[in-house]
C-alpha positions, -999 to +999 in steps of 0.1 A: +193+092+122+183+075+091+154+043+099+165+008+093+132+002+070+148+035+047+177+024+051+169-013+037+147+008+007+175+019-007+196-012-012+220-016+020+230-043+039+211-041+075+216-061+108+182-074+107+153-072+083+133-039+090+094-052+097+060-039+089+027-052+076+004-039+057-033-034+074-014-035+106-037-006+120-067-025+114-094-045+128-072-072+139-066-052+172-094-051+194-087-017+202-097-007+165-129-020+168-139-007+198-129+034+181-144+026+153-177+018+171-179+055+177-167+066+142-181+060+105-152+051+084-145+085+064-153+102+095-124+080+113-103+086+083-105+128+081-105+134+118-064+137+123-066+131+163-089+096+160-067+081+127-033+095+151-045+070+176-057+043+151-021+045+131+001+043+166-020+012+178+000-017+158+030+006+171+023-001+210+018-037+205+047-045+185+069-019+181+071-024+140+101-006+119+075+016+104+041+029+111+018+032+082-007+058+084-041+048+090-061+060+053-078+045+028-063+039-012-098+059-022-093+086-004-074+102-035-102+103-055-115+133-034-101+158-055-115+142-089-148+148-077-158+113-065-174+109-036-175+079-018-185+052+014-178+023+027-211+002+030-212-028+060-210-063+043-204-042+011-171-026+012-162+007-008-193+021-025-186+053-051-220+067-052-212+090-087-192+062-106-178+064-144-212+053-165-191+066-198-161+083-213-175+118-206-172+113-170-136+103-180-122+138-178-122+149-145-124+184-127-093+188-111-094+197-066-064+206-048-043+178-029-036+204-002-070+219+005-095+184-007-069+161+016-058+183+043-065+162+070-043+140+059-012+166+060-022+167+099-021+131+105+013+130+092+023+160+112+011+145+144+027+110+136+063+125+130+054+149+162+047+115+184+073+087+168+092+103+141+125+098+153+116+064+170+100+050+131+095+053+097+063+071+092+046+056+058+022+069+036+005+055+005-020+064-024-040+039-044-027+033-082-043+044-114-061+006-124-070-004-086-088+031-082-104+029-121-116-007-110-138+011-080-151+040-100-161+024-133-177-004-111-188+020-087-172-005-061-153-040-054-161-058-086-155-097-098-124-097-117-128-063-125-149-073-156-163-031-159-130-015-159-117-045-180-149-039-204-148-001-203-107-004-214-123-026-241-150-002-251-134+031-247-095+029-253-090+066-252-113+073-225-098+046-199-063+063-206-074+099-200-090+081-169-064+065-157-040+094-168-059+121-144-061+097-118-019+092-122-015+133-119-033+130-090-015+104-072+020+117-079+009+148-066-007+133-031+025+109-031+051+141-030+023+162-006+027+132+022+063+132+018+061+171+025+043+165+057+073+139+069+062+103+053+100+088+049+085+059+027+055+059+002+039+028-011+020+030-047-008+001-041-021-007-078-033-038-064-056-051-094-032-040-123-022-077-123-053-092-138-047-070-168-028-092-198+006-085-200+006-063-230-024-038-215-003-037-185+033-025-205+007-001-226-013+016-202-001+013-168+036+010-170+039+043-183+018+062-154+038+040-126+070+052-144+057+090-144+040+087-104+075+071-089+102+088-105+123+113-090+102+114-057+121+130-029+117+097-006+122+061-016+091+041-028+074+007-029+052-005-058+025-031-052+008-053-078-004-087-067-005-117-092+025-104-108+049-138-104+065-144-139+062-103-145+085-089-119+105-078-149+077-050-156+076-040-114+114-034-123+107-014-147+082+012-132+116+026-111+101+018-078+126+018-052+115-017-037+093-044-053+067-053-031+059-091-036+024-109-031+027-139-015+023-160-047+063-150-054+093-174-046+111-151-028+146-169-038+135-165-075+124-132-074+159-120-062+172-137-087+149-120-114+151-086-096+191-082-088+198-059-065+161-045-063+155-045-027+120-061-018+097-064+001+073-092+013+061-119+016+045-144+039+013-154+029-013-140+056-026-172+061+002-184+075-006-160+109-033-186+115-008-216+123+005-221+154+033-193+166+057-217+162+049-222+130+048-185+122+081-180+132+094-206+113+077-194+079+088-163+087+123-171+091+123-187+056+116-159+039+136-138+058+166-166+048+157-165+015+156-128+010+189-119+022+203-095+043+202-065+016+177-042+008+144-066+021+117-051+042+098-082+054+061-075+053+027-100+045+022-105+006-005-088+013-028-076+043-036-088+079-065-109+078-091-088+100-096-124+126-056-130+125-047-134+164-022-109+181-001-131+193+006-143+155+011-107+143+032-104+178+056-135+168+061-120+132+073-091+144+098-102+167+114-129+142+122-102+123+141-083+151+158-116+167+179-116+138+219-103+143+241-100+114 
């Protein structure tokens, strides 16, 4: 049996609009909070058995057309040699950050032995609801994980990656090209271990110009996403009036922030499927409300190739009963 959210990623017509969201395992659910109040992050994160349970919550509330396992887009920076923490009130905090272009050639770890865990976790998911739902993995993309370890954590606008591309030309591309050989590697090692989806999150690419973007990171999206052996999903935000270059990286499915006119987009993208792309804000409204908004994009989209997902995460305070009502729009459709 071939999932409706695989079978929407590569381009065919579907009853009804497969349905995920991104962050869906997260600290919206009350039950999240309550196992993380027993585990540090990284500690959640590399223990298969507590991120099994932590990926499969979203999937006993609402059933979604794909569960996304629960990780982190840093992770991957494990076998560079980066180590890493998220800090309360803080966020991600690398503790050994880029301070210049020496640190920008990396020693090189192994995928299979530095992110092992992570093999498990996608052994147990296909084990417990692999022929039930897509199981979907992810890495981090070159920029967004440059942005974290040149700043040596969340940063405004990215000004030290922005500065150290600036500075250092050659350096942030052999940065950014190590960090590429890595990904594409971690990518075709989840699909290995049964992920039927991967998802390339370069978040921050978008507030590079246009021309760094076709220079420097075009080119590694191009090289991490071709010829993988199961479709994938590229995600920039702030990329309206530049889907033209998500086209080009040879993603499977364009994944669109919520700052995209879905209609428009399909019109700019062809036959691309999509995904996306209520804004997350909108789970806040009344579920009436939700359903309606929902419905509209879902309208707008199309019934082929659209995986309808947030343009971007769930809000950590967004109510279940929103994320609930999402959901089942999506599967109240009949074609």
């Amino acid at each position: 049996m071939t999932h409706l959210l695989v079978r929407a990623a590569r381009g065919e017509r579907t009853e009804r609009p497969p349905v995920w969201l991104m962050r869906q395992a997260g600290r919206h659910i009350p039950e999240y909070r309550e196992i993380r109040a027993d585990y540090e992050f990284r500690e959640a994160i590399e223990t298969p058995e507590v991120a099994t349970r932590i990926t499969l919550l979203p999937w006993e509330l609402y059933e979604p057309d794909g569960v996304v396992m629960f990780s982190d887009i840093l992770t991957v920076l494990e076998p560079l040699g980066f180590d890493y923490h998220l800090e309360s009130g803080v966020g991600p905090v690398v503790e050994n950050p880029v301070e210049g272009p020496a640190d920008a050639e990396r020693p090189r770890g192994s995928v299979a032995e530095d992110l092992d865990f992570v093999g498990s976790l996608l052994d147990n998911l296909v084990e417990r609801v692999g022929s039930e739902t897509a199981i979907i993995g992810f890495a981090g993309g070159p920029f967004t994980l440059a942005s974290y370890a040149v700043a040596g954590g969340a940063s405004r606008n990215h000004g030290p990656v922005r500065r150290f591309r600036a500075r250092h030309p050659e350096a942030f591309r052999s940065l950014l090209s190590a960090f590429a050989d890595v990904v594409r590697e971690y990518l075709e090692y989840q699909a290995d271990h049964g992920a039927d989806v991967v998802q390339l999150f370069d978040t921050y690419a978008g507030v590079l110009s246009p021309a760094d973007y076709r220079e420097f990171v075009l080119p590694l999206h191009r090289e991490i996403l071709s010829d993988l052996s199961v479709p994938s999903i590229v995600f920039v935000r702030n990329m309206a009036g530049r889907l033209d270059s998500l086209d080009a990286t040879g993603a499977d499915v364009v994944g669109l922030d919520w700052t995209v006119d879905m209609a428009e987009a399909r019109e700019t993208l062809g036959d691309r499927p999509v995904q996306g792309n209520l804004d997350p804000q909108h789970l806040f409204g009344p579920t009436d409300f939700v359903r309606e908004r929902t419905r509209a994009v879902i309208d707008a989209a199309g019934p082929r190739g659209h995986i309808l997902n947030l343009g971007h995460g769930v809000d950590r305070d967004t109510p279940v009963e929103s994320v609930r009502a999402f959901v089942e729009t999506a599967k109240s459709i009949s074609r």
